[in-house]
C-alpha positions as CSV (number, residue, x, y, z in Angstrom):
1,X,-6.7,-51.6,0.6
2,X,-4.1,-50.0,2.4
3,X,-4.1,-49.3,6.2
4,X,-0.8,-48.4,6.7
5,X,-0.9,-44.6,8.5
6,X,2.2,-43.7,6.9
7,X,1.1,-45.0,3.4
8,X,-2.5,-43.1,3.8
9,X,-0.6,-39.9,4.5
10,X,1.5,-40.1,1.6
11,X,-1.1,-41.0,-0.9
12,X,-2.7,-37.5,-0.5
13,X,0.8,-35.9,-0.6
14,X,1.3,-37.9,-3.9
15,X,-1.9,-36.7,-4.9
16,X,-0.1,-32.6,-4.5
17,X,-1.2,-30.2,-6.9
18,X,-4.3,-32.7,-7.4
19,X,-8.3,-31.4,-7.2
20,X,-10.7,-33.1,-4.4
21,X,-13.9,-32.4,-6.6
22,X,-16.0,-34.6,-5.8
23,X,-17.6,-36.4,-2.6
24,X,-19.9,-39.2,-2.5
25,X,-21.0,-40.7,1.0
26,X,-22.5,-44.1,1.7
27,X,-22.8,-45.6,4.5
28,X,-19.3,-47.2,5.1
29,X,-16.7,-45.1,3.1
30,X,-16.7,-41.7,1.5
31,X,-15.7,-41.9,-1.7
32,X,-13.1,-38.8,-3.1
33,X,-12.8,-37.6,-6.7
34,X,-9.4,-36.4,-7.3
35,X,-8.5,-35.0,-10.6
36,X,-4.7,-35.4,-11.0
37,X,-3.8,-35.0,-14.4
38,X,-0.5,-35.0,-14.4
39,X,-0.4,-38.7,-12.5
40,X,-3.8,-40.5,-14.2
41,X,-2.3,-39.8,-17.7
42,X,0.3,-41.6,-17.0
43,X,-1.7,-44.8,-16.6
44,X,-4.3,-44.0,-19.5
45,X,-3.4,-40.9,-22.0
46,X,-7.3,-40.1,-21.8
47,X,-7.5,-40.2,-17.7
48,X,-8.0,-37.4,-16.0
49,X,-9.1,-38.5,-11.9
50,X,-9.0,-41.0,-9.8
51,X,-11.1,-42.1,-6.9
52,X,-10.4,-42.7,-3.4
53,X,-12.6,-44.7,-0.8
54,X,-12.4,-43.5,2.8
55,X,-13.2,-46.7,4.4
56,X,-15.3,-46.6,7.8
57,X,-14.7,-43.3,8.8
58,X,-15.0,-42.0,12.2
59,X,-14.4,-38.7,11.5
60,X,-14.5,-36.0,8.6
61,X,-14.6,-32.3,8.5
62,X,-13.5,-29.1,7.0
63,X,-11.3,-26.7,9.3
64,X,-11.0,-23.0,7.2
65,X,-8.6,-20.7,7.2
66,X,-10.3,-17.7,6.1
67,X,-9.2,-13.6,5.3
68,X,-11.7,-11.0,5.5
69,X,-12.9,-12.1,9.1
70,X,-15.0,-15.2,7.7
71,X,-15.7,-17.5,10.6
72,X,-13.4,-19.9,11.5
73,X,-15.7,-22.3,12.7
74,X,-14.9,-26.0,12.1
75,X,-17.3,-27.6,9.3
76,X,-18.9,-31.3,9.7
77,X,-21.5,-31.3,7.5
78,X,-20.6,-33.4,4.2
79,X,-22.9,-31.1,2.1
80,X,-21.7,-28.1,3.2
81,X,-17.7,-29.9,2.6
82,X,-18.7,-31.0,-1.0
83,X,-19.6,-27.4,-2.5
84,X,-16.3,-26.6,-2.8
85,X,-13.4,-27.7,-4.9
86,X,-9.8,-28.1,-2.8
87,X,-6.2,-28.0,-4.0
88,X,-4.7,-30.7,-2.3
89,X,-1.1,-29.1,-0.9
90,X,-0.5,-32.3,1.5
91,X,-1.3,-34.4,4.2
92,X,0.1,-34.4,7.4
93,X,-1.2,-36.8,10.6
94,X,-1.8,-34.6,13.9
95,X,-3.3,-35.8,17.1
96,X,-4.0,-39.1,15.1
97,X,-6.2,-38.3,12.6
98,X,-5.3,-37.1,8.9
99,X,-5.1,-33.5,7.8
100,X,-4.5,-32.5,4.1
101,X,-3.9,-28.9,3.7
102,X,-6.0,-27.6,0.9
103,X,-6.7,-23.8,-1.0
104,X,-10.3,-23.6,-2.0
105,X,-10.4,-23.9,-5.8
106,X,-13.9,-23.6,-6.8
107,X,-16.4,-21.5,-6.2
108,X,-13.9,-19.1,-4.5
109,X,-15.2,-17.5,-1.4
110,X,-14.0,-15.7,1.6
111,X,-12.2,-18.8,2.4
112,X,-9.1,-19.0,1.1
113,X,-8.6,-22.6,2.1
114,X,-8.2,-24.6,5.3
115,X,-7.4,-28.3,6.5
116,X,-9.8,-31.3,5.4
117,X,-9.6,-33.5,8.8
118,X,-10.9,-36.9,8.8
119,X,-10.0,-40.7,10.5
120,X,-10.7,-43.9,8.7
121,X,-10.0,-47.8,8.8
122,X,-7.8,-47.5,5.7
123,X,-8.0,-46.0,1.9
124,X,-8.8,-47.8,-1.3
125,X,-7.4,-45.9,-4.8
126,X,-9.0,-46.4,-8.0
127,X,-8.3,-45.2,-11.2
128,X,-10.5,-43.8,-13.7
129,X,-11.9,-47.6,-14.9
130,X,-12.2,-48.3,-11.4
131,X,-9.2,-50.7,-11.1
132,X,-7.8,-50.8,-7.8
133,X,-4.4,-49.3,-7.4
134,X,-1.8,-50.6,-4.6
135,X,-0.1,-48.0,-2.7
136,X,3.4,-49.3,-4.1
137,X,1.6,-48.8,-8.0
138,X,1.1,-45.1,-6.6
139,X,4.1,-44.2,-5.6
140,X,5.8,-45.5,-8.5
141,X,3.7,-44.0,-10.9
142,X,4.7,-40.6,-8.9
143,X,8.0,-41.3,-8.5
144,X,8.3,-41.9,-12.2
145,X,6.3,-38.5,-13.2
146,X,8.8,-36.5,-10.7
147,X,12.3,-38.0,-11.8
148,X,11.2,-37.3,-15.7
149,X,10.0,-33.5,-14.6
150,X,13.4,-33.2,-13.0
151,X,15.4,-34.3,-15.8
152,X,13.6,-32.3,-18.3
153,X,15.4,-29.7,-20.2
154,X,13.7,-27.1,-21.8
């Protein structure tokens, strides 16, 4: 598990360009399905997501940026969260709590996209089997996608 601030943050940055489409709630965690195909490939050719636990979280909900005049009321309801599909851009921490900037992929709507704001006790990341993934495994698996897309030659 990791309960690092710094190392939460990051893992949704590392998860840029990355899908949240799918939300499952229970009655300690929230658990996130991220596609990331680009990443979970690199672990399994035939992997396409991976999951990530929210653990004990205090807080989640949805604040849109919207065009068109669509309100810009804040969003807390998890049913109303999970309809959509979200772009993950990245992950910032303001006024202590977590806030991944996100454009709404799926259904599109009036909302172009918005900040998914939430606090927890710490994060766990699975891959598509369900093993557990460390935060270093993570970051090396991204750091190892991003220096072979830079030294690509086409």
């Amino acid at each position: 598990m990791t309960t690092a601030q710094e190392n939460i943050r990051s893992t949704f940055s590392i998860f840029h360009d990355g899908t949240i489409c799918g939300f499952e709630n229970y009655s300690d965690k929230i658990k996130l399905k991220i596609d990331c195909y680009y990443l979970s490939e690199r672990i399994n050719p035939g992997f396409e997501c991976f999951y990530v636990e929210l653990i004990k979280p205090t807080k989640l909900e949805f604040e849109p940026w919207s065009d068109k005049g669509f309100s810009r009321k804040t969003i807390s309801d998890l049913k109303i969260i999970s309809q959509w599909e979200y772009n993950i851009f990245t992950c910032k921490i303001e006024n202590g709590n977590y806030q991944i900037d996100v454009e709404i992929e799926d259904p599109k709507t009036a909302l172009i996209g918005g900040s998914i704001i939430f606090d927890c006790y710490g994060i766990k990341v699975y891959d598509q089997s369900l093993n557990e993934l460390t935060f270093s495994k993570l970051a090396e698996l991204s750091k190892s996608y991003w220096t072979e897309f830079e030294n690509r030659t086409e």
